[in-house]
N, C-alpha and C positions, 0 to 999 in steps of 0.2 A: 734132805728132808723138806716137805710140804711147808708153805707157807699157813699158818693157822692164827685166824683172830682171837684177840683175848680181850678180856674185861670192857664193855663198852661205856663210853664215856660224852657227854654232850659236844666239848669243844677239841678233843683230838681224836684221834681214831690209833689203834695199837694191836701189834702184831709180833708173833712167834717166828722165827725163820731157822730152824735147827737152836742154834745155841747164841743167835743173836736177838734182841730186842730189839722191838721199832715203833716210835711214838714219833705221831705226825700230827701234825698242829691244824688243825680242820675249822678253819672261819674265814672261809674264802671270800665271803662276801665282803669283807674288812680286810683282804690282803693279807690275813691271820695276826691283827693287832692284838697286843698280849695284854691282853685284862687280867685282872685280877683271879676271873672267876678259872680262866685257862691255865694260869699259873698253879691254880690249887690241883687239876686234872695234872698238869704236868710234872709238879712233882710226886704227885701220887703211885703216878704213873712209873715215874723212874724210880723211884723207891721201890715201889715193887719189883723190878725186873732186878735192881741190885739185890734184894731178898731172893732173889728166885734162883736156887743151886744149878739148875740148867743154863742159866744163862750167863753169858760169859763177856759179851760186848753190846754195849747199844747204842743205836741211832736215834738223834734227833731230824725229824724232815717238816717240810712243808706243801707248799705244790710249785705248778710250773711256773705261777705267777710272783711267788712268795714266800722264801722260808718265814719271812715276818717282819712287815712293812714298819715295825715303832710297836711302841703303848698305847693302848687305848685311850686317846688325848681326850677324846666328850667325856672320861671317868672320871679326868682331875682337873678339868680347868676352870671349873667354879671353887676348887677346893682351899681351905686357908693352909698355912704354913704347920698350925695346929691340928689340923683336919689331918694332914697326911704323917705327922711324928705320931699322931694317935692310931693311922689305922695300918702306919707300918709296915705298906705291903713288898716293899722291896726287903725286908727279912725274909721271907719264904725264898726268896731267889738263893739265901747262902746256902742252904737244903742241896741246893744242885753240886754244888761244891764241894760238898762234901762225902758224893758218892765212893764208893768204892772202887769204880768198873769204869773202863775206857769210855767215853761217848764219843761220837761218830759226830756231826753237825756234816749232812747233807742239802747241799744249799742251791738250788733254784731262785730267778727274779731278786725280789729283793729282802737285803737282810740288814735293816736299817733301826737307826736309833735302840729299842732293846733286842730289836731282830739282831742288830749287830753285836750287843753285850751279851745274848744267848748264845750265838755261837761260837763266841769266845773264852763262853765260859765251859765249852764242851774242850775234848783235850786234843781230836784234831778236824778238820774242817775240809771236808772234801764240795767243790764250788765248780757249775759249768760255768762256759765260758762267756754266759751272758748273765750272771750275776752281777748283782749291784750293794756295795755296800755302803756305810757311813754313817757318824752321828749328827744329825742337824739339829739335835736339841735347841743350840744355841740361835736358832731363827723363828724358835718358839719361844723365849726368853728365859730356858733354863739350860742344864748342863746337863750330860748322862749324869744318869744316877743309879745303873747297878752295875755299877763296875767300867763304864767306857774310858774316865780319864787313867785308870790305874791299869786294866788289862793293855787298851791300846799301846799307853806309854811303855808298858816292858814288851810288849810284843815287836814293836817297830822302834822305837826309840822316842829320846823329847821333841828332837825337832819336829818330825813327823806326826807326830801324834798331836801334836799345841796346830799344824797347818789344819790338819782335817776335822779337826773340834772348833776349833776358832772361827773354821768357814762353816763348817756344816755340809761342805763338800761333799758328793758321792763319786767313789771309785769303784774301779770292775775288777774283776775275780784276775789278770793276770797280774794287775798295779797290786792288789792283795797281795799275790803270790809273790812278787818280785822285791815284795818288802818284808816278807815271810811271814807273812798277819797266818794266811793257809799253807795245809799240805800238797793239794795239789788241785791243777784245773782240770776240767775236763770236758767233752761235750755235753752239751744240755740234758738230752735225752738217755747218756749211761750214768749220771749224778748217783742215783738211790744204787743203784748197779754196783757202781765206785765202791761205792760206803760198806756196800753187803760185802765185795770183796776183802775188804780190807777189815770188813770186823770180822768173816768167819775165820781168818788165816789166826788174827786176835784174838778169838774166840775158843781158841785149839790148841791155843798154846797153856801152860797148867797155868791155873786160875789163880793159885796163892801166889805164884810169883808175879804174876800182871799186876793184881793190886800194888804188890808190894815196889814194884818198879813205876809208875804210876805213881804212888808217894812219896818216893823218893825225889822225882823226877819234878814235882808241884813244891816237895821241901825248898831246891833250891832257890826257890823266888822268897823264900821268908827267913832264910838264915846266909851266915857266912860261908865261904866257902870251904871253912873249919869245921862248922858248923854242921854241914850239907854232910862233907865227905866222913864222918863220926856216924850221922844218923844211915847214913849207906851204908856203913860197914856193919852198923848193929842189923839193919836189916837182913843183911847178906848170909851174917852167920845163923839166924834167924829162921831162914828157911831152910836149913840142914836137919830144923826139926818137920820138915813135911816128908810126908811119901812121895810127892812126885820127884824131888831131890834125888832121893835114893832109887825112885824107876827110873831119871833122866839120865843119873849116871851112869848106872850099870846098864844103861839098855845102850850109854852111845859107849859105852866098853864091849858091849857084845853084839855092837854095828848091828842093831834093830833100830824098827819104830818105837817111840815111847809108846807106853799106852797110858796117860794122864789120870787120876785120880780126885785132881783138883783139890785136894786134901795136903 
């Protein structure tokens, strides 16, 4: 199916690709620093395509220079301590979290400070091989603050995660890879390629089970592993109330294709 644009927006640019979504982060002249006002575009953004019954996977991107170089630092560096619990803008970031639907983070240049907390906060991360990531907060005299010390650390572990916060250190897409931060590397130029790959395969597969594996799959960082394995098992039984259940079954009993419902 034809790639077709959708809903136009000042600070990203977003698109249709059969049954995937794709929201790309457009302020190239700032390296696509995440302000405030791009945040509100971008969860709108994604909120819509998770609303949208056609679509089944989506992509976060940026361009060749930049998935997205930090925060817009001239937004808050006159700001008081007050100024920023009042105007709260790292609330809108939990929005992303709580999608329903795989995200993609396709990663070009650099994906640093909340360029790095964005794509971490998507569920997998496909990076060419001249990506650049990291948080340097701490050479600007603060700390990540949506989410870098708590995603980093369970993604890579303490040690790792106290070296690269502490320095402010930037690493590349295979030192990523090799400590499992991402899914995979790949050339620069088939990055967005990568991502479409691997969300239409995601994308085709029935839709109520994605979510629900995807939930599942995010449960286990917030519960026990008693815990974890309880809210599987409700899930599991769960989707024996959908129809694709019942086509997935009966179709691999009668050695067809399914033909998905998404219901």
């Amino acid at each position: 199916m034809a790639t077709t644009t959708t809903t136009e927006y000042q600070y990203i640019l977003t698109q249709k690709d059969g049954r995937v979504g794709i929201v790309q982060l457009n302020r190239p002249d700032v390296l696509n620093a995440i302000s405030p006002d791009l945040m509100v575009e971008l969860v709108d953004a994604l909120e819509t395509f998770d609303n949208d019954d056609t679509i089944g996977c989506l992509i976060v991107t940026g361009n060749a220079k930049a998935f997205a170089a930090g925060a817009d630092i001239k937004r808050m560096a006159d700001k008081s301590a007050v100024d920023m619990l009042l105007i709260d803008q790292l609330a809108r970031w939990d929005r992303v979290r709580k999608l329903k639907k795989p995200i993609i983070a396709a990663i070009n240049g650099f994906a640093l400070g909340g360029g790095c907390e964005l794509a971490m906060m998507c569920d997998m991360i496909i990076a060419g091989e001249g990506a650049k990531f990291g948080q340097p907060e701490i050479s600007i005299g603060v700390i990540p603050g949506a989410g870098g010390t708590q995603r980093l650390t369970r993604a890579i572990g303490k040690a790792r995660a106290m070296e690269l916060i502490l320095t402010g250190r930037m690493f590349g897409a295979q030192e990523a890879y090799d400590m499992e931060l991402i899914t995979k590397v790949v050339p620069d130029e088939v990055v967005l390629d990568e991502a479409k790959v691997l969300a239409k395969t995601i994308a085709n597969k029935p839709g109520v089970a994605v979510k629900l594996a995807k939930e599942a799959i995010l449960k286990s960082f917030d519960t026990t592993i008693e815990g974890g394995l309880d809210y599987e098992r409700k899930l599991f039984y769960l989707l024996f109330a959908s129809q694709d259940q019942k086509e997935g079954m009966t179709a691999f009993m009668e050695k067809r294709p399914a033909e998905w419902q998404h219901q």
